[in-house]
Phi, psi and omega in degrees: 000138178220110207241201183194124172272125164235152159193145179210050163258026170208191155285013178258132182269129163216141191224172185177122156276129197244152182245323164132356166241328188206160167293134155302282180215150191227144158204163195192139218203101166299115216196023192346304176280000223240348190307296196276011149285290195291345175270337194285345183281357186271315179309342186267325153003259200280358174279302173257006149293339210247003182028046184253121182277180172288343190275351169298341176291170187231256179283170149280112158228132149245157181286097144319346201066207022281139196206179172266180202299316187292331202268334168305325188264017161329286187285256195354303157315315184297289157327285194308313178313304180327297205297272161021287177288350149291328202058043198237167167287179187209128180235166184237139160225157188288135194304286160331325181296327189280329166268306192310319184316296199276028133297280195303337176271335149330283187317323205064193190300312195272014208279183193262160192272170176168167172253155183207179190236141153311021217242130167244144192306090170281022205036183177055040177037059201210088144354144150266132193191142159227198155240161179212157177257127165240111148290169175306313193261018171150205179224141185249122179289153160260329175213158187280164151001161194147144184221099176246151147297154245255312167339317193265005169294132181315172184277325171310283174328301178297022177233346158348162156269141183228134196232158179117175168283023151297309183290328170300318141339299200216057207284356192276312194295020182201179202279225160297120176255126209270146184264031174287124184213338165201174201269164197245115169310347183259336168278004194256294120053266201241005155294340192266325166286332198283282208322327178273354160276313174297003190094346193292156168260099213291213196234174192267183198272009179274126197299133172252100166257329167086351208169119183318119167000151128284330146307128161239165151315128176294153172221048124246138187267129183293139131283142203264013192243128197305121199268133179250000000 
């Protein structure tokens, strides 16, 4: 396996090469604005720390989000474009997941079991948020994906330990803010290899936007005709 990570669900251009056992090389670049400048130079990046060509590769995972629309589908394109011109697969992995992981690879082995909440910036003062369970052997969704205001997550969730730039935002709504805060191509990486040395069937590239653009089509018709 020589695989390649992307995600631009969050504020990090992050890219990461996996052998299937361990990270090659990794990069990650805090960038809010910046995902379509900036990933494809990360990807040429970590191809040449690991002196690794594109035809070496065997798969694609990118980061689904949930995220926002323009910097997601960043990654998500990108992937497919890659994975196409290899003629190799492209996996999707859920985004959030990808942060309770590298919490849980933080944490180790011995750590104590437990749960925590997820939340990442959706704007309009409103989260991407799931819960999780973390164990000795991994990590567990507890609920699916949801994009709420941060106010209106139950009190029971908020009081979680919470990693992303959500509890940073908004440390009155969530518990212990975790130093985990956007996702990382090598923990994203190496969750998309353990499950695929396990057998899992990871899910396709469709982006979890969760919520319609902001940009809409305008539904007023202009007249094209000269006003006197």
């Amino acid at each position: 396996m020589l695989l390649l990570a992307l995600d631009t669900a969050t504020s990090a251009v992050t890219a990461a090469l996996h052998d299937g056992t361990r990270t090659l090389a990794a990069s990650s670049v805090i960038s809010p604005q910046g995902h379509g400048e900036l990933l494809a130079p990360a990807i040429r990046t970590v191809l040449a720390q690991a002196g690794v060509a594109p035809a070496d590769l065997t798969e694609v995972v990118t980061g689904i989000g949930p995220g926002p629309f323009t910097g997601l589908r960043v990654g998500v394109v990108t992937a497919a474009t890659f994975a196409h011109a290899l003629g190799i697969p492209v996996h999707g992995l859920c985004s959030l997941d990808a942060i309770a992981h590298q919490v849980h690879l933080e944490r180790g082995p011995q750590a104590e079991p437990g749960q925590i909440v997820v939340a990442t910036d959706a704007r309009r003062r409103e989260v991407y948020w799931a819960q999780y369970e973390l164990t000795a052997a991994g990590i567990r969704a507890c609920t699916q994906p949801a994009v709420d205001r941060a106010a209106d997550i139950s009190e029971e969730v908020g009081a979680l330990p919470v990693a992303g730039r959500g509890g940073q935002l908004y440390p009155e709504c969530f518990g212990d803010a975790l130093p985990v805060l956007d996702v990382d191509a090598a923990a994203l990486a190496d969750l998309a290899a353990t499950r695929l040395h396990a057998g899992v069937c990871l899910p396709g590239i469709e982006p979890l936007y969760l919520r319609r653009p902001d940009a809409v089509p305008s539904t007023k018709t202009k007249s094209v005709l000269r006003q006197r």
